[in-house]
C-alpha positions as CSV (number, residue, x, y, z in Angstrom):
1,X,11.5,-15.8,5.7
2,X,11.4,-12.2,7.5
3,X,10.3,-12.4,10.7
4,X,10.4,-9.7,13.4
5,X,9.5,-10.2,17.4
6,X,9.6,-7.9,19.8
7,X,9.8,-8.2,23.7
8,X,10.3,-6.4,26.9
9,X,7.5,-4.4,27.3
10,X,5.5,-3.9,30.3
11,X,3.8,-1.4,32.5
12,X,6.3,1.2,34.3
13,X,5.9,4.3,36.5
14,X,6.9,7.7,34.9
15,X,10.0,8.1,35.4
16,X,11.4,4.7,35.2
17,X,13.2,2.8,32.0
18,X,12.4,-0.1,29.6
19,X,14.9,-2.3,27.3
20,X,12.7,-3.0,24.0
21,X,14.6,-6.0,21.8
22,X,13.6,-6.7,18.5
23,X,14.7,-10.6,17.6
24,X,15.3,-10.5,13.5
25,X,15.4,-13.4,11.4
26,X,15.5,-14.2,7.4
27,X,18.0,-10.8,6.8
28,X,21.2,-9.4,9.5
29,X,20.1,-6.2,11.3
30,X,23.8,-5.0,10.8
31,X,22.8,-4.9,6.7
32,X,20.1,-2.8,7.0
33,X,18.3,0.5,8.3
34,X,16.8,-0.2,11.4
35,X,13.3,1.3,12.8
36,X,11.1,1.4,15.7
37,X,7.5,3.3,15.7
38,X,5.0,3.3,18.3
39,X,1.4,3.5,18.2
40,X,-1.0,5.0,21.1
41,X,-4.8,3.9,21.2
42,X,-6.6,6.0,19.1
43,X,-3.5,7.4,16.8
44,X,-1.5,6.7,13.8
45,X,1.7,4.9,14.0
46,X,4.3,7.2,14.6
47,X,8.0,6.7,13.6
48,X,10.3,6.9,17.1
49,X,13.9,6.3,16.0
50,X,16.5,4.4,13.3
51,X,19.5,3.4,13.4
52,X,21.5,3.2,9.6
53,X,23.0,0.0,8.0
54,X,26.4,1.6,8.9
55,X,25.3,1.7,12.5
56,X,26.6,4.6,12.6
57,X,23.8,7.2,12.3
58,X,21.2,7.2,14.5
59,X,18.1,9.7,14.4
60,X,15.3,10.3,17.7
61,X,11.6,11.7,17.0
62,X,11.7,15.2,18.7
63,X,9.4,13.6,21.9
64,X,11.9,11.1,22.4
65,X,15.2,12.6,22.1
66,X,17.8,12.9,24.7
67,X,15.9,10.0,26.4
68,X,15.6,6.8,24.0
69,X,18.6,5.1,22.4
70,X,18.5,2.7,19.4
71,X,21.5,0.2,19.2
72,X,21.9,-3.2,17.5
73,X,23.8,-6.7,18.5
74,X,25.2,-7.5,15.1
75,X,26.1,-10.8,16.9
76,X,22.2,-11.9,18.2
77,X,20.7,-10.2,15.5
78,X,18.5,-7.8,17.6
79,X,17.5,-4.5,17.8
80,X,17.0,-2.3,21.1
81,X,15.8,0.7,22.3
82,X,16.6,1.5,25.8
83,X,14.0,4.0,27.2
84,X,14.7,6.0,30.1
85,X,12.7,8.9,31.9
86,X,9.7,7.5,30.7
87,X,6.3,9.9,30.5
88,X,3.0,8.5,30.6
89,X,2.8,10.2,26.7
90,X,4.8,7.0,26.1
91,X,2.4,4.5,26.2
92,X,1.8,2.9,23.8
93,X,2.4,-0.3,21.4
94,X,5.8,-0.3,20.1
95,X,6.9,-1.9,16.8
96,X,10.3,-2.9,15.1
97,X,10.7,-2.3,11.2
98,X,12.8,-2.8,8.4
99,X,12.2,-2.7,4.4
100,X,13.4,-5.8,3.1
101,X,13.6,-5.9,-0.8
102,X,11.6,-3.2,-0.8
103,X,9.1,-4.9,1.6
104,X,8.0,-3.3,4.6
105,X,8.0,-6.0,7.2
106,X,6.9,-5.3,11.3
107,X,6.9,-6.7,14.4
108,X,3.7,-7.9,15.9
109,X,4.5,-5.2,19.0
110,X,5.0,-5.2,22.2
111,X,2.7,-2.9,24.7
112,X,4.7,0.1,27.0
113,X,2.1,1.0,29.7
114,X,3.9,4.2,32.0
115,X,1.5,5.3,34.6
116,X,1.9,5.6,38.3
């Protein structure tokens, strides 16, 4: 069974950095393309970054670029996103995804609150 749960949000002042994890279960993170998307109150889910099978190529959202970084532990089976110089733009709830035999499975989110 596919199962995704994600952790390590909070509330943080701009400026300051979060470590989302994504604990996967039922399929390996190394195996497939990796997502996370995030969702503000009042807006559609928007896609933030991935990270390929190969581990090898990983693409930002414009917003986040040069400030979030998507990585995996083959070992744990998890999925991260470190987020530094955070802007209150980034709140939101954040969600980890992956297609699965061409199933879309997601998290159940974890909230990222940056205000001062």
């Amino acid at each position: 069974q596919v199962q995704l749960v994600e952790s390590g949000g909070g509330l943080v002042q701009p400026g300051g950095s979060l470590r989302l994890s994504c604990a996967a279960s039922g399929f390996t993170v190394s195996g497939n393309v990796m997502k996370w998307y995030r969702q503000a109150p009042g807006k559609e889910r928007e896609w933030v970054a991935s990270i390929s099978s190969g581990g090898v190529t990983r693409t930002y959202a414009d917003s986040v670029k040069g400030r979030f970084t998507i990585s995996r532990d083959s070992v744990k089976n998890i999925l991260d996103l470190q987020m530094n110089s955070l802007k209150p733009e980034d709140t939101a709830a954040y969600f980890c995804a992956v297609v699965w035999r061409s199933k879309t499975y997601w998290g159940q989110g974890t909230q990222v609150t940056v205000s001062s």
